[in-house]
SERO-4910 file (N, C-alpha, C, O; in steps of 0.05 Angstrom, whole numbers):
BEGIN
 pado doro    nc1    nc2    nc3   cac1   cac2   cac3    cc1    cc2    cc3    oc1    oc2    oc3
  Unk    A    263   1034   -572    274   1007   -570    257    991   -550    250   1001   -528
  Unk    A    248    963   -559    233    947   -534    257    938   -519    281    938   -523
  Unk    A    238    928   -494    247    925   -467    247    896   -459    225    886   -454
  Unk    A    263    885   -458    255    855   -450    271    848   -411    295    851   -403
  Unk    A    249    841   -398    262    838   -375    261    811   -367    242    797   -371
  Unk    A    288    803   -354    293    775   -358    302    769   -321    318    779   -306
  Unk    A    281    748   -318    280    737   -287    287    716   -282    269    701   -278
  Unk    A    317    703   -281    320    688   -272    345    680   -252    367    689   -252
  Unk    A    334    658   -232    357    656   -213    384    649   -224    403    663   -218
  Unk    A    389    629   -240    408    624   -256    424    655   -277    417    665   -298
  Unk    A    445    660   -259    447    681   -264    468    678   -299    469    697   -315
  Unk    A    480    652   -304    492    650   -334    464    646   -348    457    658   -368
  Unk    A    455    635   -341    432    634   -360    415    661   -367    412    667   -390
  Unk    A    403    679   -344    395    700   -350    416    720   -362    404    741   -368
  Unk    A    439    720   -366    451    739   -392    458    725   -407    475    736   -420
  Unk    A    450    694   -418    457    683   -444    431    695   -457    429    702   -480
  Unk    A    407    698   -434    385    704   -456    389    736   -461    386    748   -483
  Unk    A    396    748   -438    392    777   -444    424    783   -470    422    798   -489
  Unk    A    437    774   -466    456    777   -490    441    774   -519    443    789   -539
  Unk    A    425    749   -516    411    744   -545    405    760   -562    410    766   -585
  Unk    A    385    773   -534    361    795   -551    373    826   -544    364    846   -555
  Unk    A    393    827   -528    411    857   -548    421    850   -571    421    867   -589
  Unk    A    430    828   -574    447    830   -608    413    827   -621    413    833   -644
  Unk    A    390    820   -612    367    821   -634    357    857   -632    337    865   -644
  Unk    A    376    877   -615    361    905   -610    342    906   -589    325    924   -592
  Unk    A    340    894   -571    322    897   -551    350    906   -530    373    898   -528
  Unk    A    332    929   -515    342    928   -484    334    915   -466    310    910   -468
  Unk    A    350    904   -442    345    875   -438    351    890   -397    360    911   -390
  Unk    A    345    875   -387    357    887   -355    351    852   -345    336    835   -356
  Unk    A    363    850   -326    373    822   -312    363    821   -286    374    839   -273
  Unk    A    345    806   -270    335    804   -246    345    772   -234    337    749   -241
  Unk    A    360    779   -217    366    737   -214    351    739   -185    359    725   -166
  Unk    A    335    751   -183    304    742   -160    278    753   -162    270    773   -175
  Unk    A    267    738   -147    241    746   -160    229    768   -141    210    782   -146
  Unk    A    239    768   -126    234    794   -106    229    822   -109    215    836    -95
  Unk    A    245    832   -134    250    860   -142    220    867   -162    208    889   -164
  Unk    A    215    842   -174    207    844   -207    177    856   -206    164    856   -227
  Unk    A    164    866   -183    142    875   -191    155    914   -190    148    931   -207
  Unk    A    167    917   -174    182    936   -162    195    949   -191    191    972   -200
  Unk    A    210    932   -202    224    945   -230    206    946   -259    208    963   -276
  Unk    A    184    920   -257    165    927   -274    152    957   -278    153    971   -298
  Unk    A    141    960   -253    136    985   -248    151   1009   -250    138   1028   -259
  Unk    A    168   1013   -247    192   1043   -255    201   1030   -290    197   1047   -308
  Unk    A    213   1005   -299    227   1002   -319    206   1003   -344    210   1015   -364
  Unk    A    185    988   -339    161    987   -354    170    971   -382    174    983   -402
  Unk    A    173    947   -380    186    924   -400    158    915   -416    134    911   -411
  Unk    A    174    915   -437    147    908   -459    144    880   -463    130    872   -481
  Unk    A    158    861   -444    160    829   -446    173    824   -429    194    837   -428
  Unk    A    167    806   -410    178    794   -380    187    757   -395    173    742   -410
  Unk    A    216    754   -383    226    724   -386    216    720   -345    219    734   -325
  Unk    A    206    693   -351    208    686   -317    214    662   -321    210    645   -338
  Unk    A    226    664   -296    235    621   -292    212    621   -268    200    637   -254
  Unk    A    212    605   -272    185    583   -247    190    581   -218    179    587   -197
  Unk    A    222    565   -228    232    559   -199    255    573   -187    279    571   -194
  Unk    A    245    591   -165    258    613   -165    267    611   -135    249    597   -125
  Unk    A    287    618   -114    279    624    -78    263    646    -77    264    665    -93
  Unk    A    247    643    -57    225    657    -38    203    662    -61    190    643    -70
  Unk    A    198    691    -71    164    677    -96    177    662   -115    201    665   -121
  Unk    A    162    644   -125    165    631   -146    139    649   -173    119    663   -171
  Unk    A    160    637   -201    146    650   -221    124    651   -219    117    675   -217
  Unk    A     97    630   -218     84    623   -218     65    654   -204     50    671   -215
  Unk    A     74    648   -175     61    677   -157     60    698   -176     41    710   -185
  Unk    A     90    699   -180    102    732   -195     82    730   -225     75    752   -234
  Unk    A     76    715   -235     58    718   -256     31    726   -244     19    747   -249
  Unk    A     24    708   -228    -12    713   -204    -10    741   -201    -31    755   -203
  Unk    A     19    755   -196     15    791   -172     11    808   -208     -7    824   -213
  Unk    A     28    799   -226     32    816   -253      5    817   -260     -4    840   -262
  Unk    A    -16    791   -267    -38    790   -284    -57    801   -259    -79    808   -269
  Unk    A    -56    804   -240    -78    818   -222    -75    856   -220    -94    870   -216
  Unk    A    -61    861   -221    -50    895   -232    -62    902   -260    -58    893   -283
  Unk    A    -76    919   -254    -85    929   -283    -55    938   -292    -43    924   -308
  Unk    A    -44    964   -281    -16    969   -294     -2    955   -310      5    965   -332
  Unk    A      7    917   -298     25    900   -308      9    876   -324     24    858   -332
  Unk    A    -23    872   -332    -33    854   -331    -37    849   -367    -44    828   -379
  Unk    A    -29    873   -379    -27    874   -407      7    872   -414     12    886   -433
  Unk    A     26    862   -406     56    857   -403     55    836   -416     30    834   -416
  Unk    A     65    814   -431     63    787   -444     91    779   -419    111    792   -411
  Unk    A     80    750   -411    106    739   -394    104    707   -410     87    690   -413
  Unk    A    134    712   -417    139    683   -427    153    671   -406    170    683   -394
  Unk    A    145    645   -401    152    627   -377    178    608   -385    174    591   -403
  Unk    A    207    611   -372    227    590   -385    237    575   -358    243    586   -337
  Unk    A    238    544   -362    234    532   -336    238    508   -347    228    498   -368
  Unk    A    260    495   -324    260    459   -335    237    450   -320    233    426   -320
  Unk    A    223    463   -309    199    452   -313    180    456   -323    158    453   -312
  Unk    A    184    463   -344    153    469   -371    133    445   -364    110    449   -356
  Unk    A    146    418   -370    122    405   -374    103    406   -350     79    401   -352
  Unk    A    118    414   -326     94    398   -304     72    424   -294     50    422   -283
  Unk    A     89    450   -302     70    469   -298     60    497   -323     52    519   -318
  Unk    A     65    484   -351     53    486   -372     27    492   -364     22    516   -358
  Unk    A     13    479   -362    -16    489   -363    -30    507   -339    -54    515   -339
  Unk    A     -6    513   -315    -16    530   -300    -17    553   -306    -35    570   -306
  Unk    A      5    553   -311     22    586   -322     13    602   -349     13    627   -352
  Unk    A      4    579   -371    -17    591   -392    -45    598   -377    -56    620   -382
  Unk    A    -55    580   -359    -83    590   -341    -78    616   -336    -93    634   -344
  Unk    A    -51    622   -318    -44    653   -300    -36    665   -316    -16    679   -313
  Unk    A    -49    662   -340    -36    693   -363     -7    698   -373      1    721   -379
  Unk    A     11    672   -374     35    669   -395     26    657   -420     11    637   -421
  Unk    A     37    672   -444     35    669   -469     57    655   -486     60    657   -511
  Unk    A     70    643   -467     86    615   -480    106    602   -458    120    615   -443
  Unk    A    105    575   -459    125    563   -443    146    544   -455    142    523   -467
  Unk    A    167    554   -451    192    544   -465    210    524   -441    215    528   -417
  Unk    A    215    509   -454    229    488   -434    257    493   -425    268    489   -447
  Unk    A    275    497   -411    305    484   -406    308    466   -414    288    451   -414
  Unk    A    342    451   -431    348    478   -446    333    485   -473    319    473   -489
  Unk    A    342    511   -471    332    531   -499    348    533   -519    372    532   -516
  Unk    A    334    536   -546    340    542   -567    335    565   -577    315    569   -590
  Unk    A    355    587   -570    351    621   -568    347    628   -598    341    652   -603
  Unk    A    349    610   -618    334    624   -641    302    619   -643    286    632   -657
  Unk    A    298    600   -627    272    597   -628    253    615   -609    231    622   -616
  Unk    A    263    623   -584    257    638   -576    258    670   -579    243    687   -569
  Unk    A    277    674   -593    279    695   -600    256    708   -626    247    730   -629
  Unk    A    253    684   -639    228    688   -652    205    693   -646    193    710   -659
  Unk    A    196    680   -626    169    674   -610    167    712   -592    146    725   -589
  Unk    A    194    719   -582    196    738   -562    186    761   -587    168    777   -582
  Unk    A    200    761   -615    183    777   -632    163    781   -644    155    803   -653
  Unk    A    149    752   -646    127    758   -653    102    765   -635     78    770   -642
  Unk    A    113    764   -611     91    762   -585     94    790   -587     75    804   -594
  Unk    A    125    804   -579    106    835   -584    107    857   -597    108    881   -591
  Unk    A    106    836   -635     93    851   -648     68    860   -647     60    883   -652
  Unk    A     55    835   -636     26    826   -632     11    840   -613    -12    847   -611
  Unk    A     27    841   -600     27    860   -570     10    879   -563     -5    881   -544
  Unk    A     16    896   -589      3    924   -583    -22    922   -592    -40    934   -580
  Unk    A    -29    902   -620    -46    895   -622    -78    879   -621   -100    882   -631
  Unk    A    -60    853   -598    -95    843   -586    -76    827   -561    -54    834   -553
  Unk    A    -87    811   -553    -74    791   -532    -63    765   -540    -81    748   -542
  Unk    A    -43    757   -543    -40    743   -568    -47    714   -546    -49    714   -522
  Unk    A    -50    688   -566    -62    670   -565    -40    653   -552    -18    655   -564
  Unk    A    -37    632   -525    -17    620   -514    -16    596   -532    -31    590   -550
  Unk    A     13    582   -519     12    561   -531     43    552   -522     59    570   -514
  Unk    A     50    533   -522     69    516   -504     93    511   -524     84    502   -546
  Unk    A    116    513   -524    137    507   -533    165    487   -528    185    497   -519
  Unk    A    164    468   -533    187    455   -517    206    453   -536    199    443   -557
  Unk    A    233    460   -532    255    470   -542    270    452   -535    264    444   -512
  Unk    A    285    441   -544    315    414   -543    335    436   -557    333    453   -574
  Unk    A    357    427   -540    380    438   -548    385    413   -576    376    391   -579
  Unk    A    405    431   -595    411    415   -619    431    408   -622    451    422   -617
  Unk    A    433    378   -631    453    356   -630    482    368   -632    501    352   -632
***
């Protein structure tokens, strides 16, 4: 079973997503700081990291900088979910996230994106690209 580990301070929000993707068959574990997440990466070994951006004390951004500098964590796919996609979209694809999805989300759409990234996974480094999600009318 894959592993999806989900970082965010917003603690209803981080089990609306981790709820998602158990009913999609993923095991899912819940971090509402960013403090722990290099720490559990390491022992849990998640085949796909959710991070929010704006986080207390590191922010995603770092926590992506410490993941992509680790050989260990630097092959991990981290999808970035954050009401602020737009303003730091293009940092976070620079620091080695492979999609940024906006607040709020549209968990079927993400839930798509979260499978095809690691189907892809095992197979090359898959190609970024920016997502902005609207909740539906």
């Amino acid at each position: 079973m894959k592993k999806v580990l989900i970082v965010d301070d917003d603690p209803a929000m981080a089990e609306l997503i981790s709820e998602f993707c158990q009913q999609a068959g993923y095991e899912t574990r819940v971090l509402t700081s960013s403090q722990q997440t290099l720490d559990v990466v390491q022992e849990w070994q998640p085949n796909l990291i959710t991070l929010d951006i704006e986080m207390p004390g590191i922010d995603g951004i770092e926590v992506l900088r410490q993941l992509q500098s680790r050989p260990e964590t630097s092959r991990i796919p981290v999808v970035i979910i954050s009401v602020l996609a737009k303003g730091i979209a293009e940092e976070g694809l620079l620091k080695g996230a492979q999609t940024v999805f906006e607040k709020p989300l549209k968990f079927e759409k993400l839930l798509s994106r979260l499978q095809q990234i690691m189907s892809a996974s095992h197979q090359k480094k898959n190609k970024p690209d920016i997502e902005t999600i609207k909740r539906l009318p």
